[in-house]
C-alpha positions in Angstrom: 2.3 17.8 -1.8 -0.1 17.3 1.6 -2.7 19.7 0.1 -3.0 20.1 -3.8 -5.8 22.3 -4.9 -7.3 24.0 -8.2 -5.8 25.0 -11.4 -5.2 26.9 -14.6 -4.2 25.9 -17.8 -2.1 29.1 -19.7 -2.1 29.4 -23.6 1.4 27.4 -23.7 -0.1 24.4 -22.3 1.7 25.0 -18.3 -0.6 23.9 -15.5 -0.4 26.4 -12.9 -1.9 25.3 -9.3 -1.7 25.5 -5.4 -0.6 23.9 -2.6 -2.4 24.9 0.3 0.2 23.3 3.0 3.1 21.5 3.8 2.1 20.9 7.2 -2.0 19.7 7.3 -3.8 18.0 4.7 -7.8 19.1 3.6 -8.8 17.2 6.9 -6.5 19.7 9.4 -7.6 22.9 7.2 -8.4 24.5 10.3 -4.9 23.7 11.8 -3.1 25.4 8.8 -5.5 28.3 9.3 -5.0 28.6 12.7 -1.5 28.2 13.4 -0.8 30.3 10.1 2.3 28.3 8.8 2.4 30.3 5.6 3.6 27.2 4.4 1.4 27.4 1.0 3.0 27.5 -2.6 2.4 28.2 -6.3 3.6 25.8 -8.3 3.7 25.3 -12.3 3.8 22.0 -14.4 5.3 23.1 -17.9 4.3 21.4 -20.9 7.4 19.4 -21.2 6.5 17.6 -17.6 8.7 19.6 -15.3 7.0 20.9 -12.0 8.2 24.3 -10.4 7.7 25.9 -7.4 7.5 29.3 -8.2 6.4 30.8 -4.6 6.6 29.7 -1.6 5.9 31.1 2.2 2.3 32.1 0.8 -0.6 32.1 3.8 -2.9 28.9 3.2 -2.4 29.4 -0.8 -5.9 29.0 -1.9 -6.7 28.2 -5.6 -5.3 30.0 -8.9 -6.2 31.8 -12.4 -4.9 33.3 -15.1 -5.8 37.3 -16.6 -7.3 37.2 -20.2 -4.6 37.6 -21.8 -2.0 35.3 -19.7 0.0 38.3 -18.6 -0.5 37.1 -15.1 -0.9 34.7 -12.4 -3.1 34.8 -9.3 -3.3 32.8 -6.1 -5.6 33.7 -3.3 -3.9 33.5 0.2 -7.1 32.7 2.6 -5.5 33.3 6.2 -3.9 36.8 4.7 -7.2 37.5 2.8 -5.3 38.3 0.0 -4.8 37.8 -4.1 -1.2 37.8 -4.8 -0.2 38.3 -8.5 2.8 37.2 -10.0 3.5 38.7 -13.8 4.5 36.5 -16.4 4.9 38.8 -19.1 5.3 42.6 -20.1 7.5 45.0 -18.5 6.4 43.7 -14.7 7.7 39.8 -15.8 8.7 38.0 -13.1 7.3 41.1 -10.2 5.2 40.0 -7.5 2.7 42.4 -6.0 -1.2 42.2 -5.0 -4.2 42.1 -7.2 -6.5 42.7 -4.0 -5.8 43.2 -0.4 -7.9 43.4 3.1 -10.7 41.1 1.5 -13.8 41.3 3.8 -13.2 37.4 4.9 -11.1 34.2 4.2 -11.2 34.0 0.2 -11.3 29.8 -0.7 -10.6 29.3 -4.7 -10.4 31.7 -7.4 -11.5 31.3 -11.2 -11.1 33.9 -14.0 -14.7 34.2 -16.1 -16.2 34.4 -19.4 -16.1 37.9 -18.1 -12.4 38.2 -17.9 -12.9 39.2 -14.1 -11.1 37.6 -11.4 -14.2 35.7 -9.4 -13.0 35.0 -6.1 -15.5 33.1 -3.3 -15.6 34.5 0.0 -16.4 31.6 2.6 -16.5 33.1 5.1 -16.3 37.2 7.0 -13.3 37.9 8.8 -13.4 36.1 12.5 -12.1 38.9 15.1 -10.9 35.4 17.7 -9.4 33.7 14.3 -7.6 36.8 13.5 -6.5 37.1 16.9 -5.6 33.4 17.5 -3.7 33.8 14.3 -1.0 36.1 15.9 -1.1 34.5 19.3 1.3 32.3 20.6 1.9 29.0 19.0 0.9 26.4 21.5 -2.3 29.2 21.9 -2.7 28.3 18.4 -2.5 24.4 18.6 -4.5 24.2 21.8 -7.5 25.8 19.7 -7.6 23.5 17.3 -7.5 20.5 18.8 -10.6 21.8 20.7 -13.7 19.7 20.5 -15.4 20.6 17.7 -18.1 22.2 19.0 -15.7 24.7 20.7 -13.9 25.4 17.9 -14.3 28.8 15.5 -16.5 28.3 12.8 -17.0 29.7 9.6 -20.0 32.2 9.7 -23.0 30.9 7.3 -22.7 33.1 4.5 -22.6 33.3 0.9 -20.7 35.7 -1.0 -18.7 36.1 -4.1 -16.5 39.1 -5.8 -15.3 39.5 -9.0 -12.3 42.2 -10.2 -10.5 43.2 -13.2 -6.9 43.8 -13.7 -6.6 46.5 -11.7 -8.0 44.6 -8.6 -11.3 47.1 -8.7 -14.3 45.4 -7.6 -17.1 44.9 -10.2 -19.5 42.8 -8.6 -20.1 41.8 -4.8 -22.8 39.8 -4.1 -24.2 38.6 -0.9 -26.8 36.0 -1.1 -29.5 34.3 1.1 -27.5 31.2 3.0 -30.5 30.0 4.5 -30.6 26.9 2.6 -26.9 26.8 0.8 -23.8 28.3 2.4 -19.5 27.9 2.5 -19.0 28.9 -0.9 -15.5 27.5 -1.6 -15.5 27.2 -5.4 -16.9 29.6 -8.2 -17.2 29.8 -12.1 -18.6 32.5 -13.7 -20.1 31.7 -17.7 -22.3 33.7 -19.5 -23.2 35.9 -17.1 -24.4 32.9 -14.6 -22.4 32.4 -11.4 -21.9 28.7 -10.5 -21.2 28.1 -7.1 -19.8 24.7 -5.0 -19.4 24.6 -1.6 -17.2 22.4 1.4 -20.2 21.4 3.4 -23.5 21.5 0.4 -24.0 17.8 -1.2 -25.3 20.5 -4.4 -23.9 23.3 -7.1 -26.0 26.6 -6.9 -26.4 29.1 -9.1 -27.6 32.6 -10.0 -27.5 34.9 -12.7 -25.6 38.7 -12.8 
């Protein structure tokens, strides 16, 4: 695995996670991103030690969580700006389908709450040339990222965060002040506080609902 990330322990003691890339480790994120490999899986480590891959072909798979009552897994794809749901029990078992799609930017880690929401971080706002780049031609693609930095796309400085239920209705969207904190790539939601981490902050931030 070139790019393990993030995980969620269900009631039976499996270990469900993601695996961003096959290609590009967290150093080449950008690569992945841009070239689009939909090379990301979800995989699961059951309680008697064996891993599974259980998808595969997902778009920069992005973190995981579990419903409330375990009836479902979901990974968040950040290049298709997506929340895929498999079902892992009940009448949909083994169906997979979308909790959420056409997220307003690149979503980076997922956490279910104290709430029983589905709190997932919003990095950053959909990039028109990264969208665009994204369906270009290949050695477009690789020419872009191998830019010097300063020419490369960047994420926009913002902070923002959504939470959904089952359904995939939103319940809260917040948009905060990144003046001093920004790149949110990691949430928890306990209590009715919202913890925050980000890639490029040396801090945790935090607000309350």
């Amino acid at each position: 695995m070139a790019f393990c990330n993030n995980a969620a322990v269900h009631g039976s003691g499996d270990v469900w996670f993601s695996d961003s890339s096959r290609h590009y480790g967290i150093d080449r994120w950008k690569a992945d991103m841009v070239e689009d490999t939909a090379s990301g899986r979800l995989l699961v480590r059951r309680a008697d030690g064996r891993v599974e891959v259980v998808l595969e072909g997902l778009r920069f798979a992005n973190g995981v969580a579990l419903s409330a009552d375990d009836s479902y897994v979901a990974v968040a794809e950040s290049a298709g700006r997506t929340v895929v749901r498999r079902w892992l029990a009940g009448p949909d078992e083994g169906v997979v389908d979308h909790l959420v799609t056409d997220l307003p930017g690149y979503p980076d880690n997922i956490a279910r709450g104290s709430d029983g929401l589905i709190w997932v971080t919003i990095a950053s706002p959909t990039d028109p040339v990264v969208e665009r780049l994204m369906t270009g031609p290949m050695v477009l693609r690789r020419l872009a990222w191998r830019l010097p930095g300063p020419l490369q796309p960047k994420p926009k400085r913002t902070v923002r965060v959504m939470a959904f239920d089952d359904t995939g209705a939103t319940v809260h969207d917040r948009t905060l002040d990144a003046t001093g904190y920004h790149m949110v790539t990691g949430v928890r939601e306990h209590d009715g506080r919202v913890w925050l981490g980000s890639l490029q902050e040396s801090a945790v931030a935090v607000f309350d609902l």
